[in-house]
N, C-alpha and C positions, 0 to 999 in steps of 0.2 A: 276481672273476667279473662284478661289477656293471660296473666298468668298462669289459670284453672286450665286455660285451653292447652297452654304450651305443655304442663305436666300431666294431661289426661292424653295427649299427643304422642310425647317421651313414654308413657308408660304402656300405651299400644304397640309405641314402636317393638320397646324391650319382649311386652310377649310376643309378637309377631315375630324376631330374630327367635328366640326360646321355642316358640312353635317349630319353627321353618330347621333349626339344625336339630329337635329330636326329629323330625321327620323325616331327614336326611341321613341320618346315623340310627334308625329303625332297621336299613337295608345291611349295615354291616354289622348290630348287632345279633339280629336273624341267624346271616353268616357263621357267622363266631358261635353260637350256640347251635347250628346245626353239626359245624366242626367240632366242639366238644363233645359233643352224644357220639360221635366216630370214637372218641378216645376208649379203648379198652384196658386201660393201663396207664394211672398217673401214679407213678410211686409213692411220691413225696409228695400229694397230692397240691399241687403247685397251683393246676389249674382247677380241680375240683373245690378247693374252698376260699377261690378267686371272682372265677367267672361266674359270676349271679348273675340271673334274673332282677331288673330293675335297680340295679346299681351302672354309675357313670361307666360305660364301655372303654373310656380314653384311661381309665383310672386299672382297668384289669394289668395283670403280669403279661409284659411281654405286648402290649398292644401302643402304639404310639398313634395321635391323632394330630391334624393341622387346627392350626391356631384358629383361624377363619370359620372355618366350617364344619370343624367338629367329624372330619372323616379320620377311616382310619389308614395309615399313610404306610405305618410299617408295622411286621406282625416277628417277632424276633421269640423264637423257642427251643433256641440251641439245647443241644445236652440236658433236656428235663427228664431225661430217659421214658419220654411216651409210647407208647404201644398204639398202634390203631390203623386208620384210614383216612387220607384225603378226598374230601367229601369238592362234588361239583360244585358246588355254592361259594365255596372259595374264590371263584370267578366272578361272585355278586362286590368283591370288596374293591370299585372299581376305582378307586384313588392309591389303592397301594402301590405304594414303590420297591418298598425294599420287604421280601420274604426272607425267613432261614430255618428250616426245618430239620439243620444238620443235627448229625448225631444223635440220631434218635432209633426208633426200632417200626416206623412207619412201613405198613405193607399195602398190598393193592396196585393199582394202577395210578402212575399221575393222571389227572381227570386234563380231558380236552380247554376244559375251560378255564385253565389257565392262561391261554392263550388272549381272552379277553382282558387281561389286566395289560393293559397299553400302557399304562405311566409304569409300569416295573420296570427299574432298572437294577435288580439284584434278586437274584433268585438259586439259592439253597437249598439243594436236598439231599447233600452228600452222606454217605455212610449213615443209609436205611438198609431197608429189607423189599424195595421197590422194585415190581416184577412189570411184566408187560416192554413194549416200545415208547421211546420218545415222542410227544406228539407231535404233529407236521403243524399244528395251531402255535408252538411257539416260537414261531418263524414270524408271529404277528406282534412281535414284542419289541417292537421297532426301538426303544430307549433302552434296553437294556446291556448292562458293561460287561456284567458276569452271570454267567450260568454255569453252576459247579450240581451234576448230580451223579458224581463218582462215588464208587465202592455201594453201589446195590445190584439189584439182580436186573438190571436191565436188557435188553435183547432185540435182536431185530435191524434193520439199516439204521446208523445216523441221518437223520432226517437232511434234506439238501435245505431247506428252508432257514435250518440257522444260519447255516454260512450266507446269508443275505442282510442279518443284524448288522448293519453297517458299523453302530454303537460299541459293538463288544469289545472287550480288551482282553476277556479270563473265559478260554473254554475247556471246563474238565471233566472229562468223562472218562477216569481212569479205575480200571478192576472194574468193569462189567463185563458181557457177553455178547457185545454189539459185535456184529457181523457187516460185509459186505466193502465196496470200495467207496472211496474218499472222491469227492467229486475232482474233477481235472483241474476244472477252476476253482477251487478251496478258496484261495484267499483274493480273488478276484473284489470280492465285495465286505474285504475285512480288512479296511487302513488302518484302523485303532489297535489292534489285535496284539496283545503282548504277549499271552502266554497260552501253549496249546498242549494240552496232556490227554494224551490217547491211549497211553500205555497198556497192558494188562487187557485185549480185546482179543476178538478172533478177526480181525478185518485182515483183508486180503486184497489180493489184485496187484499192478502197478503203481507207483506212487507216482503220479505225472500231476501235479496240482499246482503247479506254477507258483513254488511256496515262494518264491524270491518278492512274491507281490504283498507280501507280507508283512513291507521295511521296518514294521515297529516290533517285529517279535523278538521277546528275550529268553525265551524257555520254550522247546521244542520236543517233548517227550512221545516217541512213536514207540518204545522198544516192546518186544511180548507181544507181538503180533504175527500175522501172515502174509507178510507185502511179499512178491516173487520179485523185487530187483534192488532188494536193498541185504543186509547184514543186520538185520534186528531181533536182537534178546537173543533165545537160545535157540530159535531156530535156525539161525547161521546158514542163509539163503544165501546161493550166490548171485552176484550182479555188482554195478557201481553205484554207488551213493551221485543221486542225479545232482548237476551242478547248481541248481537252484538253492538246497540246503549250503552248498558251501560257499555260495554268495550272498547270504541272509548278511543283511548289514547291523544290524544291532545284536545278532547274536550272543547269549550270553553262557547258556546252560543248552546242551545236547545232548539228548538217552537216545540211542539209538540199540 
């Protein structure tokens, strides 16, 4: 009897785990399938004869899940050459960490609700077709190291909110149409902070940003812009390079 009890026990358990992680990986397959019906263009159809209905989510291309609990942790779709939109729901896959959407031909607006993925620490969307402003919601990405969404069509102020990601080490936002100035205190709240590419923008104003507070940066790319008291790219502004730049201690690489 004792033993009937222990393996009728053991096998309640096993379906009640089996219950509890499809029910938990329910939310991010939704996700995933609301994000593919965005796709208007899978060439190679990579994701189109992948991602089914009723097949293991952790098992599709490009989808990585955690051991435990069957979420999905990273979504990696570099270079599939996709076409399409990032859909709000994206924000439902609330275990992810690591995004990469690079090189692809993605348009539309990044959606707000990015900004609720809280355990992200990598986030990719370099060289799309990404129109609209950066949103002031990824300021709330408090773990994340890099945030690369150069070479799209982005516009509007860079947001003050990132430079408060204490976390970040990589911020590149090079070859958009970002406008406006660089906050004063830049690197105030960015110790980690190794590498910064601004390049290729229309920002303007003074550069007074207290970069010296920066000690860990290795790469400093401002040039092809409009700052009025520096000598950057081809606009050949007059003024001095503030001594902050030329006390950066770890300095490695300079585009001015």
């Amino acid at each position: 009897m004792l033993a009937r009890a222990v393996m009728t026990y053991l096998l309640l358990l096993i379906y009640c785990i089996n219950i509890s992680a499809s029910r938990t990986n329910f939310t991010d397959e939704s996700a995933l399938l609301v994000f593919i019906a965005q796709i208007t263009n899978d060439p190679d159809g990579t994701l189109s004869k992948n991602w089914t209905q009723g097949t293991e989510v952790c098992s599709w291309i490009g989808v990585s899940c955690s051991t435990r609990k069957h979420r999905v942790v990273s979504l990696n779709l570099k270079s599939l050459r996709l076409r399409g939109s990032i859909p709000k729901e994206i924000g439902n896959l609330s275990f992810l960490s690591f995004l990469d959407f690079g090189n692809n031909t993605f348009n539309g607006v990044i959606p707000n609700e990015l900004g609720r993925l809280t355990r992200l620490k990598y986030l990719s969307l370099q060289m799309n077709n990404l129109t609209g402003e950066i949103p002031q919601s990824l300021g709330y990405l408090s773990r994340l190291q890099v945030l690369d969404l150069s070479e799209n069509d982005l516009y509007g102020y860079v947001p003050s909110s990132i430079f408060n990601i204490s976390s970040l080490k990589i911020i590149d936002l090079n070859l958009n149409d970002l406008s406006g100035n660089l906050p004063n205190d830049m690197c105030s709240n960015l110790p980690m902070l190794q590498y910064l590419f601004m390049d290729n923008n229309g920002l303007v104003g003074e550069l007074q940003s207290r970069l010296d507070k920066c000690t860990q940066l290795l790469a400093l790319s401002l040039s092809y812009n409009r700052f009025t008291d520096m000598y950057l790219g081809w606009n050949k502004l007059t003024g001095n390079i503030p001594s902050e730049i030329q006390n950066l201690p770890a300095i490695q690489h300079l585009s001015l």
